[in-house]
C-alpha positions as CSV (number, residue, x, y, z in Angstrom):
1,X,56.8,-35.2,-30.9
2,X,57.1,-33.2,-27.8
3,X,58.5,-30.6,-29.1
4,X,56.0,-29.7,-31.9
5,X,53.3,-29.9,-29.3
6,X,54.9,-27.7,-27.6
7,X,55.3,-25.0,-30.2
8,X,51.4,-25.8,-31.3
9,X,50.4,-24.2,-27.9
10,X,52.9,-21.1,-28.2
11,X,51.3,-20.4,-31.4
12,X,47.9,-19.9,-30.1
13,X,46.3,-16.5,-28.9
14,X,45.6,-16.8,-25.4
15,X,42.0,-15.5,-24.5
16,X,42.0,-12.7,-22.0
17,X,39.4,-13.7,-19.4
18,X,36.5,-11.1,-18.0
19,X,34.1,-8.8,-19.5
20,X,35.1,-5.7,-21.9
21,X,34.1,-2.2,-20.1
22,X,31.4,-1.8,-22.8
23,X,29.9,-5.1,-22.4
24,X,29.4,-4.4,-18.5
25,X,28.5,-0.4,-19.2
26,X,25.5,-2.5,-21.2
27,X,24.6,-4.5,-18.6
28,X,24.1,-1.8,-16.2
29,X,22.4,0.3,-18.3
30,X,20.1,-2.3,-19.4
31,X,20.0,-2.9,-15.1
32,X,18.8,1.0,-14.7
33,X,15.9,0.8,-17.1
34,X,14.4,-2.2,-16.0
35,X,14.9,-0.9,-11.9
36,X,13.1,2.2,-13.2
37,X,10.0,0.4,-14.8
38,X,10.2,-2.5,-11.7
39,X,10.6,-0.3,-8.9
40,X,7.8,2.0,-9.0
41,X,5.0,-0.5,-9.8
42,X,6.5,-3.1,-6.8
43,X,5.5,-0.1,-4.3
44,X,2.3,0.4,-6.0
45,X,1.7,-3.2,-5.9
46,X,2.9,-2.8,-2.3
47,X,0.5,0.0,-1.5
48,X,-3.0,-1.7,-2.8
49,X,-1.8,-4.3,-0.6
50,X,-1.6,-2.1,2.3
51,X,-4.4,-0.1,1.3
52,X,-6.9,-2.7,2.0
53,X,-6.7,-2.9,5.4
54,X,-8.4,0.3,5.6
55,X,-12.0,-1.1,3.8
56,X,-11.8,-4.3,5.2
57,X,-11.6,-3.1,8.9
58,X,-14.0,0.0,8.3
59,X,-16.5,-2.9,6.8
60,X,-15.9,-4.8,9.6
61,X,-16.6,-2.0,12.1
62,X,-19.5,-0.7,10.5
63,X,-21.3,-3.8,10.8
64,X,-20.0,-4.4,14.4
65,X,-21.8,-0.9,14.7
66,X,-25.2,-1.6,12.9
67,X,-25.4,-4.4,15.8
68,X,-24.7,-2.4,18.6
69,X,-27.2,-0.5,17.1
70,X,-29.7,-3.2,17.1
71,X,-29.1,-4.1,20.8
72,X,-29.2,0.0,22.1
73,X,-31.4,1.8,19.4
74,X,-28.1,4.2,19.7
75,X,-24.2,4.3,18.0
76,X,-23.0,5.8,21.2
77,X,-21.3,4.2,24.7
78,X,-21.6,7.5,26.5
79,X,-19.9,10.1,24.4
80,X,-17.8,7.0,22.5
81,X,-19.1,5.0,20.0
82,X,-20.6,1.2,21.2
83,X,-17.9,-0.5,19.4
84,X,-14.1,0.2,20.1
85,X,-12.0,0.8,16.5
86,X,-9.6,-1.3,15.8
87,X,-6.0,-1.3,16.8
88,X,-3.1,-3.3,16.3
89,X,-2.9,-6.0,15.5
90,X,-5.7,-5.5,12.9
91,X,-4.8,-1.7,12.4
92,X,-1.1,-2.1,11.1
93,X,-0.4,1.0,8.3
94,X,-3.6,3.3,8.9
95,X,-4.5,4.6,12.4
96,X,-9.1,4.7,13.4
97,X,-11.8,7.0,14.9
98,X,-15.1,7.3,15.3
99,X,-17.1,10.6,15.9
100,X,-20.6,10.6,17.5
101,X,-23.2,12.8,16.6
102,X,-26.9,13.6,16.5
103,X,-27.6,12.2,20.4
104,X,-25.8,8.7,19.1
105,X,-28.1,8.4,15.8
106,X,-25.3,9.1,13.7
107,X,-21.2,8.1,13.2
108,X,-18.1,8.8,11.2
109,X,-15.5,5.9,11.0
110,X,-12.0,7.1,9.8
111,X,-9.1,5.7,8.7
112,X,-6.3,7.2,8.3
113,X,-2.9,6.4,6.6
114,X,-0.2,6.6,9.3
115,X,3.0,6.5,6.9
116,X,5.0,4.9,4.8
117,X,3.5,4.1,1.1
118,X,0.0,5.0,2.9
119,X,0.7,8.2,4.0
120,X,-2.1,10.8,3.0
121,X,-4.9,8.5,2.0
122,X,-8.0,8.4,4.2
123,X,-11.2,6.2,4.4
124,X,-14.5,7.0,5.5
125,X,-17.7,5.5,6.1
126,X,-20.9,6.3,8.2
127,X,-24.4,4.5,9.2
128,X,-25.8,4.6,5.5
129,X,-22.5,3.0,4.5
130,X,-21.6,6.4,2.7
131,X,-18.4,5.4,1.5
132,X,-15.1,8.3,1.0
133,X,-11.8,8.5,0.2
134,X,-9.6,11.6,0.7
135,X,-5.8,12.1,-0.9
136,X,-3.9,14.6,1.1
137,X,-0.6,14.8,-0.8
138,X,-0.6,10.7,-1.0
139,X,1.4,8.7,-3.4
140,X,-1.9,8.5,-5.9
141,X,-2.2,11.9,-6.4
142,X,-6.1,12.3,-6.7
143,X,-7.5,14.8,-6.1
144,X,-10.7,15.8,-4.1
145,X,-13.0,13.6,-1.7
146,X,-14.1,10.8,-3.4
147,X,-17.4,8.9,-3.0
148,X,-16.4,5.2,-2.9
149,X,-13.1,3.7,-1.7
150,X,-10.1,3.9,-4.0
151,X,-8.2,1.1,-4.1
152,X,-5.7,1.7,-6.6
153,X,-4.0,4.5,-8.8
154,X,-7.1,6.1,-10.6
């Protein structure tokens, strides 16, 4: 009885274990496409992200501003503005500034991409709460000042 058992198992094909090279050249290729459809729109979703720290801190100051102006009937400290911009920690990818004009009846808040997936865009808003965005070779690609903030890929 042994010995027929033992024959049985000679008789059978042994399965070579592992992948074929065509069934891994597949799987990379099928890698590839997907990288190339997941990577770009992860650093776009990255970049909206970072992007709003720009409108939320340039809202922020702007109203800091408005009461300044309240208290002094001017936007100006001297030849600064009342109200410092912000720095870090608030100001993390886009650097600020504020420009004084008109004997301290008028302002200029700025923000301005410092690098990375930023780099290029630029915010601006003033004491009527005209809002801008500028794209200086930035990742979105538009063109011309803009008249709101852009938040995302027009």
């Amino acid at each position: 009885m042994t010995s027929d058992r033992v024959s049985c198992h000679r008789n059978q094909k042994r399965r070579p274990g592992g992948f074929t090279l065509i069934e891994v050249m597949i799987t990379v290729a099928v890698v590839a496409i997907l990288s190339m459809i997941a990577y770009p729109s992860y650093t776009d979703y990255l970049r909206r992200g970072q992007v709003q720290e720009a409108p939320r801190n340039l809202a922020d100051f702007r109203t800091r501003m408005e009461q300044y102006y309240q208290d002094n009937r001017s936007y100006a400290a001297g030849a600064n503005c009342g109200v410092a911009v912000p720095v870090a920690p608030a100001a993390n990818y886009f650097s600020y500034a504020c420009t004084i004009a008109n004997a301290g009846q008028t302002y200029v808040a700025t923000a301005t991409g410092v690098g990375g997936s930023v780099a290029g865009l630029g915010y601006t808003v003033d004491q009527l709460n005209n809002q801008g965005s500028t794209c200086s070779g930035c990742a979105w690609g538009f063109t011309g000042p803009q008249g709101t903030w852009v938040l995302r890929k027009p």
